[in-house]
C-alpha positions in Angstrom: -16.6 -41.5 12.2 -16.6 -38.7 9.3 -15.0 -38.4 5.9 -12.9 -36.0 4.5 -14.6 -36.4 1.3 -18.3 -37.4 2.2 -18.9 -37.3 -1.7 -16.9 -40.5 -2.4 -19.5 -42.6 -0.6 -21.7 -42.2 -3.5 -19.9 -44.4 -5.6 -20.9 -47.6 -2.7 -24.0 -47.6 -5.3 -21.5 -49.6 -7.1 -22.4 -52.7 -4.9 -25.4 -53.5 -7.1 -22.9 -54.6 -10.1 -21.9 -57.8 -8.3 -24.8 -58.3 -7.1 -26.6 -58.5 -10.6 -23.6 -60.6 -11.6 -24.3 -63.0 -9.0 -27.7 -63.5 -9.9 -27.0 -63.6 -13.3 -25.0 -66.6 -12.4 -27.6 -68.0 -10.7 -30.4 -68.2 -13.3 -32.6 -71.7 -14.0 -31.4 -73.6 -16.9 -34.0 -76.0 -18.2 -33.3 -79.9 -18.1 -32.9 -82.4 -20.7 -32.5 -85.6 -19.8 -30.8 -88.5 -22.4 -29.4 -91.8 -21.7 -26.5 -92.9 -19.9 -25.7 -90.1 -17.8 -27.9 -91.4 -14.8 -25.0 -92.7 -13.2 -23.3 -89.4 -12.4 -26.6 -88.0 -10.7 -25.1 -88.0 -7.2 -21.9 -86.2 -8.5 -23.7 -83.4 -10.2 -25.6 -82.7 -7.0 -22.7 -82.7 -5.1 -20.8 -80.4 -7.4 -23.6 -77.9 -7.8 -24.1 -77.3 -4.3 -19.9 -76.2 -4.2 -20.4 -74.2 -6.8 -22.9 -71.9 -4.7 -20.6 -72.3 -1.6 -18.0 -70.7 -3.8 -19.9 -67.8 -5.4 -21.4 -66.9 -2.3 -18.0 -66.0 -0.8 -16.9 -64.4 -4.0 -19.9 -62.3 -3.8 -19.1 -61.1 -0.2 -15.4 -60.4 -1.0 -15.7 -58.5 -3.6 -18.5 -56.4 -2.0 -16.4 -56.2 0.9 -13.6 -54.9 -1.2 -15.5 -52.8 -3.6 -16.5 -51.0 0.0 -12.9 -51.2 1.5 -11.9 -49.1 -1.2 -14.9 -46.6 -1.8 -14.0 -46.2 2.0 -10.4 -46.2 1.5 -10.5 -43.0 -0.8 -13.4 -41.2 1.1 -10.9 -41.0 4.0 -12.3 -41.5 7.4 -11.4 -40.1 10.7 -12.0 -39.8 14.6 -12.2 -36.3 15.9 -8.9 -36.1 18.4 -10.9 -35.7 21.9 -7.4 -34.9 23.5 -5.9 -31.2 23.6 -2.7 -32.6 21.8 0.9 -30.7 23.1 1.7 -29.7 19.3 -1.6 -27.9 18.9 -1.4 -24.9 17.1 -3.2 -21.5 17.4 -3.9 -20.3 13.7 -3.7 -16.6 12.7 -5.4 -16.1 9.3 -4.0 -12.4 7.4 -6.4 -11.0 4.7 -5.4 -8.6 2.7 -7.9 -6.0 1.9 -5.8 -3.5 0.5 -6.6 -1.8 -3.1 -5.1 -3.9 -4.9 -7.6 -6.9 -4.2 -10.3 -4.8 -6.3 -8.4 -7.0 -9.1 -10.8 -9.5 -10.8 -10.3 -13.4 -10.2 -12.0 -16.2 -12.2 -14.8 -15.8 -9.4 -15.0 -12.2 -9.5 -12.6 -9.4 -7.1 -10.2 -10.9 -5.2 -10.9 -10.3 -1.9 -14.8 -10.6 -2.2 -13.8 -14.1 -3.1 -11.4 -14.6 -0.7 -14.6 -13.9 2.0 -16.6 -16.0 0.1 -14.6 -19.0 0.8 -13.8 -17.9 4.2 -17.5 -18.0 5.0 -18.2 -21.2 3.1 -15.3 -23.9 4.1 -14.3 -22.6 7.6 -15.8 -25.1 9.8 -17.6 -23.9 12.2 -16.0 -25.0 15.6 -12.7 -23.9 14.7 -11.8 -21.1 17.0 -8.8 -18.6 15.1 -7.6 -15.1 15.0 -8.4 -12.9 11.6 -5.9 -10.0 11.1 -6.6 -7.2 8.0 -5.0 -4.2 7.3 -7.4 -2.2 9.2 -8.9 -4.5 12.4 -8.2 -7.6 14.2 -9.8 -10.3 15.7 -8.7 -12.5 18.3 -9.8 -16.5 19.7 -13.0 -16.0 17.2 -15.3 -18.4 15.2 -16.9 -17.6 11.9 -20.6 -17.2 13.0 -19.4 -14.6 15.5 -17.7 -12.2 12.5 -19.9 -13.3 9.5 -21.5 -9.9 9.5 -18.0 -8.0 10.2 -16.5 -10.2 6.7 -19.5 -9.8 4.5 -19.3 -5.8 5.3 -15.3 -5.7 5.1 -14.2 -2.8 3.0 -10.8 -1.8 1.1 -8.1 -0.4 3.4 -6.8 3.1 2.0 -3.3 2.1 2.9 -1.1 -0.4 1.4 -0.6 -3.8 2.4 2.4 -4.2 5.0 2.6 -7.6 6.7 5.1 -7.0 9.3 3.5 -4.3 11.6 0.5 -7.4 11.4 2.9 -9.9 12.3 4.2 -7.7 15.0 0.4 -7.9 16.2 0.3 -11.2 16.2 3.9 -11.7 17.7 2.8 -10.0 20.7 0.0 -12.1 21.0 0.3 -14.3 23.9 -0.2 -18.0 23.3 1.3 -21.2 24.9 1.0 -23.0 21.2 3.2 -22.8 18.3 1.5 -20.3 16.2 0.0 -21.4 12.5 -0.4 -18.0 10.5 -1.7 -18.0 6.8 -1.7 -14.9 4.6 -4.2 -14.3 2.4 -2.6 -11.6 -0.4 -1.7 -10.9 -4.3 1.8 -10.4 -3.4 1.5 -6.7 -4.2 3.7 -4.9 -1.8 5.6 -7.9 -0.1 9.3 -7.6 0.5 12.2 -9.9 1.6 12.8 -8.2 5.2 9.2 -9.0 5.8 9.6 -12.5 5.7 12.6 -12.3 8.1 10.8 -12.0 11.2 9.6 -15.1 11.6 10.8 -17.6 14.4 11.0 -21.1 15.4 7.4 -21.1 16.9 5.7 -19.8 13.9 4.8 -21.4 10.6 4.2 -19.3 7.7 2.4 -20.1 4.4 0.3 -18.1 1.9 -2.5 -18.2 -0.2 -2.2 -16.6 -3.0 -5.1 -15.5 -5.4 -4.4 -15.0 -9.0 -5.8 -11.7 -10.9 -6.8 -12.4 -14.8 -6.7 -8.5 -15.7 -3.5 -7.4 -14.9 -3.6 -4.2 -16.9 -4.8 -0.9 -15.4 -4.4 2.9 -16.1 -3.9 5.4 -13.1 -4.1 8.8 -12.2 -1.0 9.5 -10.4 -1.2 13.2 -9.7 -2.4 16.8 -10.5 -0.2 19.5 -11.0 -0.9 23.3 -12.3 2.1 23.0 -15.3 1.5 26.9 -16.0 0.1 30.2 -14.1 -1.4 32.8 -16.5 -2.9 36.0 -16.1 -6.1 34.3 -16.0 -5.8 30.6 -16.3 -4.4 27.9 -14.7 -3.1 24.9 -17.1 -3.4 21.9 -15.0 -1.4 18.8 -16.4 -2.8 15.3 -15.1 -0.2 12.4 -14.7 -1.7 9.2 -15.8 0.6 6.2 -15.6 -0.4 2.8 -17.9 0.5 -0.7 -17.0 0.1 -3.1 -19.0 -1.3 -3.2 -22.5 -4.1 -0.2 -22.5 -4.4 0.7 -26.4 -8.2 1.6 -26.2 -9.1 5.4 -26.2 -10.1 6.6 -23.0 -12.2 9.5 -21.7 -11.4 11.3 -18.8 -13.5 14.1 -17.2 -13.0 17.2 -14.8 -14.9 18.3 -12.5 -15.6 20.9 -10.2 -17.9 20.7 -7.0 -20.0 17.8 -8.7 -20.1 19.8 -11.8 -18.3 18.8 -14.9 -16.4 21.5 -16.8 -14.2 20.0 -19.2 -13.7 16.4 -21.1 -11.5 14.7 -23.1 -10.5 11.4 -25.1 -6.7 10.0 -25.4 -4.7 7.0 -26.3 -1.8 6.1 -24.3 1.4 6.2 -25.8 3.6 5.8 -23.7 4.0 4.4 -19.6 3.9 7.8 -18.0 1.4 10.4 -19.8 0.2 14.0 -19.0 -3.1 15.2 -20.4 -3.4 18.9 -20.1 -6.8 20.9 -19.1 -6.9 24.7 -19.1 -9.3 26.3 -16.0 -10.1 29.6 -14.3 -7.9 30.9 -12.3 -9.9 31.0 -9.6 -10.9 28.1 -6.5 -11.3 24.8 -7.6 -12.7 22.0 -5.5 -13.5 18.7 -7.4 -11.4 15.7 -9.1 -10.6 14.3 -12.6 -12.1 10.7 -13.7 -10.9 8.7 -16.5 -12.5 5.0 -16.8 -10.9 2.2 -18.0 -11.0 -2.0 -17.1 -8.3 -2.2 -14.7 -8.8 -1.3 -11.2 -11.7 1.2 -10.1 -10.0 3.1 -6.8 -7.2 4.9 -8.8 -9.2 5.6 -11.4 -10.7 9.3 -9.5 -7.9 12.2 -8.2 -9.3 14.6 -5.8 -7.6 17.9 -5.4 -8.3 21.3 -4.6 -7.5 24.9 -5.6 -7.5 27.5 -3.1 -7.9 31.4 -3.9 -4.5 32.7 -4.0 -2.9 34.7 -1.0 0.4 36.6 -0.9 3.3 35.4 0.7 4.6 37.3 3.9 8.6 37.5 3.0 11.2 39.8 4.0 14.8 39.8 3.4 17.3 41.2 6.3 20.3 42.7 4.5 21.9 45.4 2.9 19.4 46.8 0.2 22.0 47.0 -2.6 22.3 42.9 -2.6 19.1 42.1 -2.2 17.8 43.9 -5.5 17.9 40.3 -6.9 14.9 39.1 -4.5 12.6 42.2 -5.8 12.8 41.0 -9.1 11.4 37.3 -7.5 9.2 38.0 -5.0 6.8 40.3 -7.0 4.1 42.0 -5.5 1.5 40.2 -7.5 2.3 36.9 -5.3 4.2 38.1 -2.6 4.3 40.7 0.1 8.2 41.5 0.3 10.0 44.0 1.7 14.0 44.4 3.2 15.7 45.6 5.9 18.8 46.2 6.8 19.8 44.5 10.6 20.1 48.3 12.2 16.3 49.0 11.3 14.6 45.5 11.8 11.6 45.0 13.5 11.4 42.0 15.4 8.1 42.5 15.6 7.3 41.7 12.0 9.3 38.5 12.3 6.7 36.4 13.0 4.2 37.2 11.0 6.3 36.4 7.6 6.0 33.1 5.8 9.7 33.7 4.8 12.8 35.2 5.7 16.1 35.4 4.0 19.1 36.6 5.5 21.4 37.6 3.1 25.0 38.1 4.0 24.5 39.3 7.5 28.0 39.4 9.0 27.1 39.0 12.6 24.1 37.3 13.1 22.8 38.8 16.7 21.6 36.0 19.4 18.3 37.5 20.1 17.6 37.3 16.3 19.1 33.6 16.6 16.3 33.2 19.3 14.1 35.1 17.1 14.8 32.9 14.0 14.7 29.3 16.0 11.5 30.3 17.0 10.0 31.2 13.5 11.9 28.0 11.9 10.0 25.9 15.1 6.4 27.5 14.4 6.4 26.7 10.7 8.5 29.8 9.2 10.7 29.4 5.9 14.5 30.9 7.0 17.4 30.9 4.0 20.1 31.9 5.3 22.8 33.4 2.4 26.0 33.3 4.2 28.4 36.5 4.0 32.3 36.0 3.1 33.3 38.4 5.7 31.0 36.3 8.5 32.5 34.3 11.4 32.1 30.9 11.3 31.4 30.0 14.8 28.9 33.2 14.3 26.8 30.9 11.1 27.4 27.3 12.9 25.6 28.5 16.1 22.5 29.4 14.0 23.3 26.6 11.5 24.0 23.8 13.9 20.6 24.5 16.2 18.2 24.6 13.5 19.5 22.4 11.1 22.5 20.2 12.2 24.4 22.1 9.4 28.5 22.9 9.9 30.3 25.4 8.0 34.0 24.8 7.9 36.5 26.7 6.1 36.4 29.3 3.6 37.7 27.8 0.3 38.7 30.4 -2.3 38.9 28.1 -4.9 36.0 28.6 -8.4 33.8 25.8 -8.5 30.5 25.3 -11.3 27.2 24.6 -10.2 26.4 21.3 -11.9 24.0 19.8 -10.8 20.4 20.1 -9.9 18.8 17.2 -7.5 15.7 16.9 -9.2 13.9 14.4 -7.1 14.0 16.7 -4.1 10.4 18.0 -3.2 11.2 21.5 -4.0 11.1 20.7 -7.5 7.9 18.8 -7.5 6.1 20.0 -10.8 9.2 22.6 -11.7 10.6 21.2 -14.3 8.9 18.7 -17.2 12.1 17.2 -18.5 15.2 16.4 -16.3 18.1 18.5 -17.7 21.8 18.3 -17.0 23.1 20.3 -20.1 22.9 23.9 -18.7 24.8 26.9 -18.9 26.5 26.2 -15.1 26.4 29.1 -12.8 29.7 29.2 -10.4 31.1 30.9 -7.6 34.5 32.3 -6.7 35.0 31.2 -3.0 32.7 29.2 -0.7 32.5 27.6 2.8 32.2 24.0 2.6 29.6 22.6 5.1 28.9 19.3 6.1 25.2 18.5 6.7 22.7 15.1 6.9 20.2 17.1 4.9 19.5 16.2 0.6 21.2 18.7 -1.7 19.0 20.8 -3.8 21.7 22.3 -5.6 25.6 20.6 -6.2 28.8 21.6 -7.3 31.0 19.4 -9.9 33.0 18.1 -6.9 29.1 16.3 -5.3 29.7 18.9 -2.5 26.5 21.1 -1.8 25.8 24.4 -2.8 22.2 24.7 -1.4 20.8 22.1 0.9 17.4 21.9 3.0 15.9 20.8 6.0 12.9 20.8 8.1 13.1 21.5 11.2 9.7 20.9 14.0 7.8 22.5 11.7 9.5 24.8 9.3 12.2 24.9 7.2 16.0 25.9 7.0 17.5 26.6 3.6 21.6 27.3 3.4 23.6 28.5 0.9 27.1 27.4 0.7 28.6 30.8 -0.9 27.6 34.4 -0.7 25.5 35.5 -4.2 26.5 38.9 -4.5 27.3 39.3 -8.1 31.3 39.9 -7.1 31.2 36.3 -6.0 29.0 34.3 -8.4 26.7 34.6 -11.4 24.1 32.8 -9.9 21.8 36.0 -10.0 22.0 35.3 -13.9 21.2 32.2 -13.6 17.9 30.9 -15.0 17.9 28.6 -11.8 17.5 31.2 -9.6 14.2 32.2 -10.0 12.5 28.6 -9.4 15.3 27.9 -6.4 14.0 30.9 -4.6 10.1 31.0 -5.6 9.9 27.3 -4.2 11.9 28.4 -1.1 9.7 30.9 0.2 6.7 29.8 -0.9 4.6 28.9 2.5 3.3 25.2 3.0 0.0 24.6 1.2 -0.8 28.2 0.3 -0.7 28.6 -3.3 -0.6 25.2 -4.5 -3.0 22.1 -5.6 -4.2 20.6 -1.9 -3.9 16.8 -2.9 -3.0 14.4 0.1 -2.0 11.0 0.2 -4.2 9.2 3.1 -1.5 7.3 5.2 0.7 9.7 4.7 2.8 11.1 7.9 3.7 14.7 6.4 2.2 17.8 8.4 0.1 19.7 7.1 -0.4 23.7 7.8 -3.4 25.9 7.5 -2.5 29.6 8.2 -5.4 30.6 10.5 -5.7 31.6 14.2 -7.8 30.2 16.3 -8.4 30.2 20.2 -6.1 27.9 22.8 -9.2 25.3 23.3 -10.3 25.8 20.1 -9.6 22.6 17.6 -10.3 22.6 13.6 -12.6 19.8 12.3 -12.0 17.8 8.6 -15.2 16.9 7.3 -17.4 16.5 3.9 -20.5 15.2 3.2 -19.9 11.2 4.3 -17.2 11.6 6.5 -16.1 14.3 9.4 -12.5 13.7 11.9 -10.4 15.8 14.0 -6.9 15.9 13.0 -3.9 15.4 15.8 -3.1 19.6 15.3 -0.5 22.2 17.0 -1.5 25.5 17.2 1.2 27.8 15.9 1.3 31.4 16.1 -0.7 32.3 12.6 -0.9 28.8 11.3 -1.9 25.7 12.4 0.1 22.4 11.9 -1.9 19.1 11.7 -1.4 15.3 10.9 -3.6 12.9 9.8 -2.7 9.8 10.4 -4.7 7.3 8.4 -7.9 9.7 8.1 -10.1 9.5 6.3 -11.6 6.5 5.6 -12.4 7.3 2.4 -11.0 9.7 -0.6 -12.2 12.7 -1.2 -13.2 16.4 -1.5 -12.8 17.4 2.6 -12.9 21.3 4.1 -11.4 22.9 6.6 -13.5 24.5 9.6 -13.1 26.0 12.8 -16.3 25.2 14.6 -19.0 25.8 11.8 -16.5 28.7 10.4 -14.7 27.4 6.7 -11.6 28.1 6.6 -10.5 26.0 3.3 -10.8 23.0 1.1 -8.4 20.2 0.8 -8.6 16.7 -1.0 -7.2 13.2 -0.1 -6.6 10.6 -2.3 -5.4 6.6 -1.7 -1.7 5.4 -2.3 -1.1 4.6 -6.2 1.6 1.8 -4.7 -0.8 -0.9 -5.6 -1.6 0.3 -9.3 0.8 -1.8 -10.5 -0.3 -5.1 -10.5 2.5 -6.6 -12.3 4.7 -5.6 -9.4 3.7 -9.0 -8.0 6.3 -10.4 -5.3 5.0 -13.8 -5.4 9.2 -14.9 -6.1 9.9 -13.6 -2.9 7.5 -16.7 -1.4 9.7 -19.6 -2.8 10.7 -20.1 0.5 6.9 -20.2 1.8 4.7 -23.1 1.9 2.4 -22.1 -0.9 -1.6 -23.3 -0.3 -4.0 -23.1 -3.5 -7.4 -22.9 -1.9 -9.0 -22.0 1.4 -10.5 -24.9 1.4 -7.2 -26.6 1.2 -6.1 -24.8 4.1 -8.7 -26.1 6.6 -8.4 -29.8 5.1 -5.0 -29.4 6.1 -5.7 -28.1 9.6 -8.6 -31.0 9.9 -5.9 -33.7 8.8 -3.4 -32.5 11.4 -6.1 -32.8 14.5 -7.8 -35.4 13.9 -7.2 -39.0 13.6 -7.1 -39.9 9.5 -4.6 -43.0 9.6 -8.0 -45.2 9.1 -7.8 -44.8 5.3 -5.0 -47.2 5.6 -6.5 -49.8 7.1 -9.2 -49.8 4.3 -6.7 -49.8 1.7 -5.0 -52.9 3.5 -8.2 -54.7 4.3 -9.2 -53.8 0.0 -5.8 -55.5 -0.4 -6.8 -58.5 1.4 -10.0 -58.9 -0.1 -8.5 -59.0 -3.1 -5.9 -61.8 -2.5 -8.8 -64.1 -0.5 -11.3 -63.6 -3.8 -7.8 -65.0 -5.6 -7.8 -67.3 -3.6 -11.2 -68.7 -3.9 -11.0 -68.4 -7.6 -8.0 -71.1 -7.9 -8.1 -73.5 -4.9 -12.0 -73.7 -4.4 -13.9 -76.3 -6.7 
């Protein structure tokens, strides 16, 4: 027999208070004889040895109940022997995602949370543990005590239902027990949905006591000058943060520059002015929230002109001269007669402006450039054919032109969430002198708008395509068609168009996140490029492209970071990854969402349920009814015995 709670049996010390009442009962009272009483002699006798008949039995009942209850509440049971047909196979989710850094009553979240695994888990239970970054299946606890104490945060957020998928696939001829372990943070209904007949869900969900937190969202050069670069750093606040806090820069280890704010507002940017020169380091701030958003790494790399060229009659591409300056670029034109197809593939960008009849070896030409990582933005001419632009448009970009529409239409609005805009703009604006144009093609396409007219139908969309992008204008820009060479919009529109991936802007990637990634280097068929720092080195899933190099990272690194670049022990750059803010928000807890859930409070309450369910524990009744009976025999006693 064993006892769900062991401690209760403490209390059977308890059996010495009848005991002493019983012998208290019993003491010696001194005799005194006097006259006439001689006569009931016999009867005394006979009544003083019922009276130790009777408090000899209600000594024993009430020990025996006293213990029938102590018993009772200490809740014995049987281990089950037999491999019952509703046994379950239990699945236990932890999640070690960032935002578990949180501090409990006990201390961070998920240390505690291994704590009590450790602790409580008995240890012949045999279960499967799933995190966000490893799995293990039919285990025990002394077999991955060393894996748990030496579990670290996963750099990507918590998702639950690639783990259930995991565990779905998981063969087992038992219904399946799983218990997730997680603040809520980053739960959402349609997770919840998968769940079938077989499969019981509950959680456990650990409460933080500091839910406010400051984090550094982003870096972001807010202005180039002739020989400084104004950085602007995006701090977000949750929560009440009203203390002043200090944030650093620094560059390769080395601070350079330090300052002290207060928040004012949700979303702040803190300006610092640097070289205009490489930068490799990160900006700190500290503050009591959580620790791992606290650090942005980003990096600066010398800058390099852009290869663009324009293919086109001279006199309408005067407009791109005035953009593409030779400071930052290395632009030329050509008209269609003289172009050199050669050239084509060494350019970062090309824009073909109003070509009438777009030739199918420069079709070939172009698919290939758009495939290898090239920039194309195609400026369609009036005069063109349209089956001409939708055999070019269609393969590169699923883009249709339709009809010619000779109808004036304003230029309204500006899609500012679209990536091309990232850092342009500080404010949203949508009072703007509007550019327009006098006729247009109207094109259907599955691609975002950059740019729309009043009607919501696009003026410029976008799309990536393999590896490059396609850029198309819905209406020619010569300045007999539209104004939108006067516009102020042009100049950001068509710098962020052309601008090649990575080259002159901060290198700050998000680990976990599936975008490529291009490094404009050459290197040999077999040769591979290596992503390492001082901790931590990987080799990139990569795709060698003419002059660049396309590359995805998957869920590398491990850890954030300052990283370079290098071909064999050649550099070729720095870059810098940083974890997924998602979980900075702590008050973004989804906990609502579990209404549905069975809700556990402990660990420990987990595996008392689990105990209760295979193993015999009816037996607590049985003391409670024999405590019961007890009770009414020492009733008994009391009023019928003399």
């Amino acid at each position: 027999m064993q006892f769900k709670h062991p401690e209760i049996l403490y209390f059977l010390f308890l059996l010495v208070v009848p005991i002493l009442v019983h012998l208290f009962q019993l003491r010696r009272f001194k005799k005194e004889y006097f006259t006439n009483v001689r006569f009931l002699k016999a009867l005394t006798i006979q009544s003083r040895k019922s009276s130790k008949i009777k408090k000899w039995l209600l000594l024993a009942t009430r020990l025996l109940l006293v213990t029938a209850l102590i018993l009772a509440f200490a809740q014995p049971f049987f281990t089950s022997k037999d491999e019952s047909p509703t046994q379950k196979d239990i699945y236990i989710v932890l999640d070690n995602s960032y935002s578990m850094q949180a501090k409990g009553k006990k201390g961070a979240l998920l240390q505690r949370a291994i704590q009590e695994l450790l602790e409580v888990t008995p240890e012949s239970l045999h279960f499967s543990l799933l995190t966000n970054t490893e799995a293990f299946w039919n285990t025990d606890i002394q077999s991955i005590q060393k894996e748990l104490q030496n579990l670290q945060y996963s750099a990507t957020p918590f998702q639950l239902d690639p783990i259930l998928n995991q565990i779905k696939a998981h063969p087992s001829p038992y219904k399946k027990e799983i218990v997730v372990i997680t603040d809520g943070i980053g739960l959402e209904s349609k997770q919840l949905k998968t769940i079938n007949d077989n499969e019981d869900l509950s959680f456990i969900i650990p409460k933080a006591e500091q839910q406010n937190n400051v984090s550094i969202d982003s870096v972001f050069i807010r202005q180039t000058l002739d020989n400084f670069y104004e950085l602007g750093v995006q701090i977000s606040s949750y929560g009440e943060n009203t203390q002043p806090i200090s944030m650093g820069l620094y560059n390769e280890k080395k601070l350079v520059a330090k300052t002290r704010f207060t928040l004012k507002k949700q979303k702040q940017v803190i300006p610092f002015t640097i070289p205009k020169k490489a930068f490799h380091g990160y900006v700190s701030l500290t503050d009591n929230g959580l620790t791992f958003d606290n650090t942005f790494y980003f990096s600066i790399s010398e800058r390099k002109k852009s290869n663009c060229i324009s293919i086109g009659e001279a006199a309408k591409s005067n407009f791109l001269a005035r953009i593409y300056t030779s400071d930052e670029f290395d632009y030329h034109n050509s008209t269609l007669a003289q172009l050199d197809y050669n050239q084509l593939e060494a350019q970062d960008a090309i824009i073909l402006n109003e070509v009438e009849e777009i030739p199918q070896a420069l079709q070939t030409t172009l698919q290939s450039f758009v495939n290898k990582g090239g920039n194309l933005i195609l400026i369609p001419a009036a005069k063109g054919e349209i089956s001409n632009l939708n055999s070019i448009a269609q393969k590169l970009g699923n883009v249709v032109f339709q009809s010619l529409s000779t109808n004036e239409k304003l230029i309204t609005k500006i899609h500012f969430n679209h990536p091309i805009f990232k850092n342009v703009f500080e404010n949203q604006i949508s009072n703007f002198q509007y550019p327009k144009t006098k006729s247009s093609f109207t094109i259907t396409s599955t691609s975002p708008a950059i740019l729309s007219y009043q009607d919501e139908s696009p003026f410029l969309i976008s799309s990536n395509k393999e590896a490059g992008t396609l850029s198309i204008f819905s209406a020619p820009l010569n300045r007999e068609n539209s104004n939108f060479q006067q516009s102020p919009l042009i100049v950001p529109v068509f710098y962020q168009l052309a601008q090649s991936h990575q080259m002159n802007d901060i290198d700050a990637l998000t680990i976990g996140n599936t975008d490529s990634f291009f490094v404009k280097t050459t290197i040999a068929e077999e040769g591979v490029l290596t992503i390492k720092n001082e901790n931590e080195q990987f080799i990139p899933i990569q795709q060698i492209l003419s002059t660049k190099v396309k590359m995805n990272f998957g869920e590398y690194p491990n850890l954030a970071g300052n990283f370079s670049v290098f071909n064999n022990k050649q550099w070729i750059k720095n870059i810098s990854f940083n974890y997924n803010r998602s979980e900075s928000d702590l008050f973004q807890n989804n906990e609502k969402l579990l209404s549905n859930n069975v809700q556990i409070d402990s660990v420990a309450t987990l595996f008392n349920h689990i105990q209760s369910e295979n193993n015999d524990s009816q037996i607590w009744k049985w003391f409670l009814i024999f405590a019961l009976l007890f009770l009414v025999t020492e009733m008994a006693i009391i009023r019928f015995m003399k």
